[in-house]
DSSP file (Angstrom, degrees, kcal/mol; ACC not computed):
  #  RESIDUE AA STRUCTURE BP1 BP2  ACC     N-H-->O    O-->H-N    N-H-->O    O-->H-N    TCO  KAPPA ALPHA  PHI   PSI    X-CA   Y-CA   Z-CA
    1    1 A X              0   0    0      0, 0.0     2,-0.6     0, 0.0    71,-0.2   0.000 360.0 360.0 360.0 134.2    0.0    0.0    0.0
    2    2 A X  E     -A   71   0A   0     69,-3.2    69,-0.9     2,-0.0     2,-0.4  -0.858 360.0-172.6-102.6 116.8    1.3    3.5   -1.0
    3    3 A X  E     -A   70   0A   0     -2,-0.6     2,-0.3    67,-0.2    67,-0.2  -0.952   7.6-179.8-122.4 160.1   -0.3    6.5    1.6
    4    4 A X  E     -A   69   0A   0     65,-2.5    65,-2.7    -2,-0.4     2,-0.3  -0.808  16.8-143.2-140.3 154.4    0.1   10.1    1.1
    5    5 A X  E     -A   68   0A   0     -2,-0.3     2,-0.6    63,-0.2    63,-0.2  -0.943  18.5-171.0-115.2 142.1   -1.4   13.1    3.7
    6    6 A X  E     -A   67   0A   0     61,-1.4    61,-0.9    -2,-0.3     2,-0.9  -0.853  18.2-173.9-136.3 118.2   -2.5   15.8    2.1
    7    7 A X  E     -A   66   0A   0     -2,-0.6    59,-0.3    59,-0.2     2,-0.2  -0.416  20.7-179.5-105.8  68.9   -3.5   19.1    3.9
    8    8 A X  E     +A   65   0A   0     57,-0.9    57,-0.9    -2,-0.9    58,-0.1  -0.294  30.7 164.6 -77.4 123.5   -5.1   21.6    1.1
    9    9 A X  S    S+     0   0    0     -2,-0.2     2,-0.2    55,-0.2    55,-0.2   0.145  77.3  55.4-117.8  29.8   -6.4   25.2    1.8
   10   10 A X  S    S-     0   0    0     53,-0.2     2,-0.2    51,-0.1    53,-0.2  -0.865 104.5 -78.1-149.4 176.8   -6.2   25.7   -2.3
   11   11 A X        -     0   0    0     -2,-0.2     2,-0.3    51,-0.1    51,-0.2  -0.483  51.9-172.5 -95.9 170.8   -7.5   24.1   -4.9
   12   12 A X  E     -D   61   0B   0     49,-2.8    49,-4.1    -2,-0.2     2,-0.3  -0.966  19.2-154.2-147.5 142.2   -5.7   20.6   -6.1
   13   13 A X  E     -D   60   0B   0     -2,-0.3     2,-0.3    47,-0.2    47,-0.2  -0.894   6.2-162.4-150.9 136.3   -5.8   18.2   -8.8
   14   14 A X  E     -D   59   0B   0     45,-0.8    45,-1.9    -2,-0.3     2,-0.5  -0.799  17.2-151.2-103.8 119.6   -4.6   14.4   -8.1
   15   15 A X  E     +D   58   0B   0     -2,-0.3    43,-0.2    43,-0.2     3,-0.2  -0.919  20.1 174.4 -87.8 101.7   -3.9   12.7  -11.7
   16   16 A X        +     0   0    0     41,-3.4     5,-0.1    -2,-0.5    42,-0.1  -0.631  41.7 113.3-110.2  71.0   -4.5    8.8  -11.7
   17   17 A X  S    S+     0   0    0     -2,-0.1    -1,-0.2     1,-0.1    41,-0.1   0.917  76.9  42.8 -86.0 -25.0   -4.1    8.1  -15.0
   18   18 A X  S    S+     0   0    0     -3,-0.2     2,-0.5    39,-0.1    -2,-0.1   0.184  96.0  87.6  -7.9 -43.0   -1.2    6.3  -14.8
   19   19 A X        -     0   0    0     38,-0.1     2,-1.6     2,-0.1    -3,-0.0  -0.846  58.3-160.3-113.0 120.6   -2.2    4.3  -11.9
   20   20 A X        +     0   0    0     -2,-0.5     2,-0.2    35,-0.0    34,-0.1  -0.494  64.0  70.4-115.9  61.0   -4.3    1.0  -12.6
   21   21 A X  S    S-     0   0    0     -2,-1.6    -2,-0.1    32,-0.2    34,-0.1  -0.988  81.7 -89.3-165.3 146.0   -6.0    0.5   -8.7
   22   22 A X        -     0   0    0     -2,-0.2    50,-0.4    32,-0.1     2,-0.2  -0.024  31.7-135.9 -64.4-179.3   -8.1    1.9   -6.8
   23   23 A X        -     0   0    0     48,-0.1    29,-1.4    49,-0.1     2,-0.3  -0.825   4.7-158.8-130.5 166.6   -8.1    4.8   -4.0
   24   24 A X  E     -B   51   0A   0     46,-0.4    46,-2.0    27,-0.2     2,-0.3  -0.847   5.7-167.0-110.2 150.9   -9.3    5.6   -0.7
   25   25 A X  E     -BC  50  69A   0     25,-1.6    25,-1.6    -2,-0.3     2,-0.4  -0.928   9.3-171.0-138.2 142.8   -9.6    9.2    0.3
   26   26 A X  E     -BC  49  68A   0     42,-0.9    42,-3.8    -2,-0.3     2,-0.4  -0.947  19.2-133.5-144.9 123.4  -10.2    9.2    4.1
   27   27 A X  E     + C   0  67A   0     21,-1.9    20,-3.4    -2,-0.4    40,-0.2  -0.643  26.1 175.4 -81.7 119.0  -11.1   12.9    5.5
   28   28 A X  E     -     0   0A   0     38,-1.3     2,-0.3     1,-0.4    39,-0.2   0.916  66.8 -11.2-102.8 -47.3   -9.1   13.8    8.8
   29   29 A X  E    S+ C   0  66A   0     37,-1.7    37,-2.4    17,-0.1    -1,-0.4  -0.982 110.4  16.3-173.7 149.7  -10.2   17.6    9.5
   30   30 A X  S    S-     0   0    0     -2,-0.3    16,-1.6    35,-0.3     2,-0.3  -0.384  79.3 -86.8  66.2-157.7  -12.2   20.3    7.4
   31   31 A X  E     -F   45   0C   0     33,-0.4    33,-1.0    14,-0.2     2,-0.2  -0.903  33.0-169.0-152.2 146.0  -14.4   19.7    4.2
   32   32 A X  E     -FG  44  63C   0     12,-1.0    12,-2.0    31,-0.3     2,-0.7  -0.982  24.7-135.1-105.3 119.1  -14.0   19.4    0.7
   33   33 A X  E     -FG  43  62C   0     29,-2.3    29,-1.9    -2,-0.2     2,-0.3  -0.758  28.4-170.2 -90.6 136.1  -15.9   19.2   -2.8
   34   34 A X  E     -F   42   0C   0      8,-3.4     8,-0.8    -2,-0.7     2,-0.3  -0.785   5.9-177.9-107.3 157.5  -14.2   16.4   -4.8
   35   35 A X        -     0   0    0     -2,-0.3    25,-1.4    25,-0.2     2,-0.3  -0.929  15.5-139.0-163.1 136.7  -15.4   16.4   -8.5
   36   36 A X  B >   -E   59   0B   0     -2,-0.3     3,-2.0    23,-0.2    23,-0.2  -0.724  34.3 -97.3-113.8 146.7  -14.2   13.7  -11.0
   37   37 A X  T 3  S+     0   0    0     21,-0.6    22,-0.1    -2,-0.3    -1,-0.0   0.328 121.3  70.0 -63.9   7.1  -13.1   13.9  -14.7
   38   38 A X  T 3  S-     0   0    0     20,-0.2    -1,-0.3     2,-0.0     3,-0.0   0.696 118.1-110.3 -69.6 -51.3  -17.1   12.6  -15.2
   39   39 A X  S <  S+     0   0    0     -3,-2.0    -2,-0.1     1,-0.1     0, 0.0  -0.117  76.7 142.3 138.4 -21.8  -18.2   15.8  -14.1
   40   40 A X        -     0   0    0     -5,-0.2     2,-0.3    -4,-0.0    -4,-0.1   0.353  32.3-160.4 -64.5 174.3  -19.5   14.0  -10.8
   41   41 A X        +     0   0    0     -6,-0.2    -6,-0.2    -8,-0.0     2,-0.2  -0.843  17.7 161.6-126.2 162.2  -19.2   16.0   -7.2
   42   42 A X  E     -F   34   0C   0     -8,-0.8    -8,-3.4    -2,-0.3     2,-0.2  -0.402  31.7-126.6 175.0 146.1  -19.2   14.9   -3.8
   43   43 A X  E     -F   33   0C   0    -10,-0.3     2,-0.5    -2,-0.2   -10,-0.2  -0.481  18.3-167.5 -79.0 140.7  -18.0   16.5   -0.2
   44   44 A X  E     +F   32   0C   0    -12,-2.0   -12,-1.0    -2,-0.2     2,-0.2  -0.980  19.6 169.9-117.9 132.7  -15.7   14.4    1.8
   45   45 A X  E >   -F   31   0C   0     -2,-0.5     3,-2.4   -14,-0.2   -18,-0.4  -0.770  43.1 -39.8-121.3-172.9  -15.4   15.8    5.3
   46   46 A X  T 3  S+     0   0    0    -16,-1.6   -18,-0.3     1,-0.2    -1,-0.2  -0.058 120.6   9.5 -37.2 131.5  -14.1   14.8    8.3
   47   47 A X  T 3  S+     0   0    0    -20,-3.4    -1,-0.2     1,-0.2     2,-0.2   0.325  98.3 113.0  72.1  -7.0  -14.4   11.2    9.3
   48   48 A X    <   -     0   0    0     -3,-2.4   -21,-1.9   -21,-0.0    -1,-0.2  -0.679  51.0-149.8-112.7 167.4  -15.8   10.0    6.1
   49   49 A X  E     -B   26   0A   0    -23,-0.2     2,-0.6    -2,-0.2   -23,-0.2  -0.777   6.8-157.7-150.1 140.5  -14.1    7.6    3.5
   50   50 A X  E     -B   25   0A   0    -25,-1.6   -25,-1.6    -2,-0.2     2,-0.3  -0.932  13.9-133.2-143.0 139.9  -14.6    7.6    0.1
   51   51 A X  E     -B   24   0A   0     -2,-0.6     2,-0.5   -27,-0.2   -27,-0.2  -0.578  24.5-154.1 -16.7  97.5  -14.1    4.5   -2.8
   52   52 A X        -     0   0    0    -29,-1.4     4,-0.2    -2,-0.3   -31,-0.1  -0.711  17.4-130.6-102.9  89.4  -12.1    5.9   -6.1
   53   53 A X    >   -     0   0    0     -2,-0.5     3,-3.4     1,-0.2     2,-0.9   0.401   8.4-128.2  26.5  99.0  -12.8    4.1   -8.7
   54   54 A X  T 3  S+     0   0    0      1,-0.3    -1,-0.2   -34,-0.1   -32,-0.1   0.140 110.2  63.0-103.3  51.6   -9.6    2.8  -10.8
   55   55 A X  T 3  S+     0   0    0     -2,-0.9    -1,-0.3   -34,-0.1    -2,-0.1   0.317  74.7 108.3-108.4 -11.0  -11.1    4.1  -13.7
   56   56 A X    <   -     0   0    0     -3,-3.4     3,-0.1    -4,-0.2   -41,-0.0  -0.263  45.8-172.4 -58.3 156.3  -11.0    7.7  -12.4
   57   57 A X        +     0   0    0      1,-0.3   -41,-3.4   -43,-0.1     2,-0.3   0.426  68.9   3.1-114.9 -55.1   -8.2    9.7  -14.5
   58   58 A X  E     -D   15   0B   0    -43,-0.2   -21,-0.6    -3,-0.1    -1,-0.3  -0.543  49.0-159.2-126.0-177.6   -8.6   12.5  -12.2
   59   59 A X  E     -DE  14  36B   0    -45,-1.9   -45,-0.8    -2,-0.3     2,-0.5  -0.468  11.9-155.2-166.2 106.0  -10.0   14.2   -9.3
   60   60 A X  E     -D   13   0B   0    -25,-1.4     2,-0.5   -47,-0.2   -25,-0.2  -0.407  13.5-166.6 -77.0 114.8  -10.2   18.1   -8.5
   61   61 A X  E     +D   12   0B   0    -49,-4.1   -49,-2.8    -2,-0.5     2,-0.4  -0.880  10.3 173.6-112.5 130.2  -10.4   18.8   -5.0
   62   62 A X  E     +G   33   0C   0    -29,-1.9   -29,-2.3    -2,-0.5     2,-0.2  -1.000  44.0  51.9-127.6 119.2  -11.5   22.6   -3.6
   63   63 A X  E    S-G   32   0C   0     -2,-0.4     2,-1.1   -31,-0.2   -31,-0.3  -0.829  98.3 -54.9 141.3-150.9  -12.1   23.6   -0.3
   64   64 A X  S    S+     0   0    0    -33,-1.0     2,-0.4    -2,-0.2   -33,-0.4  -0.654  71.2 153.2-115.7  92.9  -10.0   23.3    3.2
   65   65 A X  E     -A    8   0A   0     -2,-1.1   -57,-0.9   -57,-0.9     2,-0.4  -0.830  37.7-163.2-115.5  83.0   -8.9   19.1    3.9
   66   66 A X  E     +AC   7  29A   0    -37,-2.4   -37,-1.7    -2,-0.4   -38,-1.3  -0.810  38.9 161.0 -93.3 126.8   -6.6   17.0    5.6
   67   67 A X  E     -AC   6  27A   0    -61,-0.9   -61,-1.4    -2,-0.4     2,-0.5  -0.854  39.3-122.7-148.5 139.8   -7.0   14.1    4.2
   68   68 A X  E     -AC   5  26A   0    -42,-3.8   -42,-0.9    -2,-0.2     2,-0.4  -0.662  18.8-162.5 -87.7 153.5   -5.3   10.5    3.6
   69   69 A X  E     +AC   4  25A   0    -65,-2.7   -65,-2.5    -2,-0.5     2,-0.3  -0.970  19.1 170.2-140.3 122.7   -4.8    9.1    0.1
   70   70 A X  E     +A    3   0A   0    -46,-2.0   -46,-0.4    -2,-0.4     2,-0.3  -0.990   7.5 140.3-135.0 152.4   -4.1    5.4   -0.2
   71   71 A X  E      A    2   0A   0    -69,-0.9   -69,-3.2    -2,-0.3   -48,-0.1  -0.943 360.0 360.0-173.5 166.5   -3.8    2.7   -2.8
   72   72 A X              0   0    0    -50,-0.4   -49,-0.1    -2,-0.3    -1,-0.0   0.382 360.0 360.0-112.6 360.0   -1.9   -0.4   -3.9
């Protein structure tokens, strides 16, 4: 497993195009809209977990998050 921390107060975009697995994004403190190279949205905030797809190529994250990013 590869994990990354990520602590944004700007906006960010995480590129899996490359990467042929799924993701977990697991929200440590603040909130965030995540929105996927589908056009689709969802908030992750604190305490909540979210599934990425390994068909995502990307995902553009805006608002204030520290957050884990994990994958194999």
């Amino acid at each position: 497993f590869n994990t990354a921390v990520y602590d944004l107060d700007e906006p960010m975009t995480l590129d899996y195009s490359e990467l042929d697995s799924f993701v977990i994004l697991i929200g440590l403190k603040g909130e965030a809209t995540i929105t996927d190279n589908e056009g689709n949205t969802v908030t992750l905030s604190a305490g909540e977990s979210m599934l990425v797809p390994a068909t995502t190529e990307t995902l553009k994250i805006e608002g204030t998050l520290k957050f884990l990013e994990t994958y194999v």
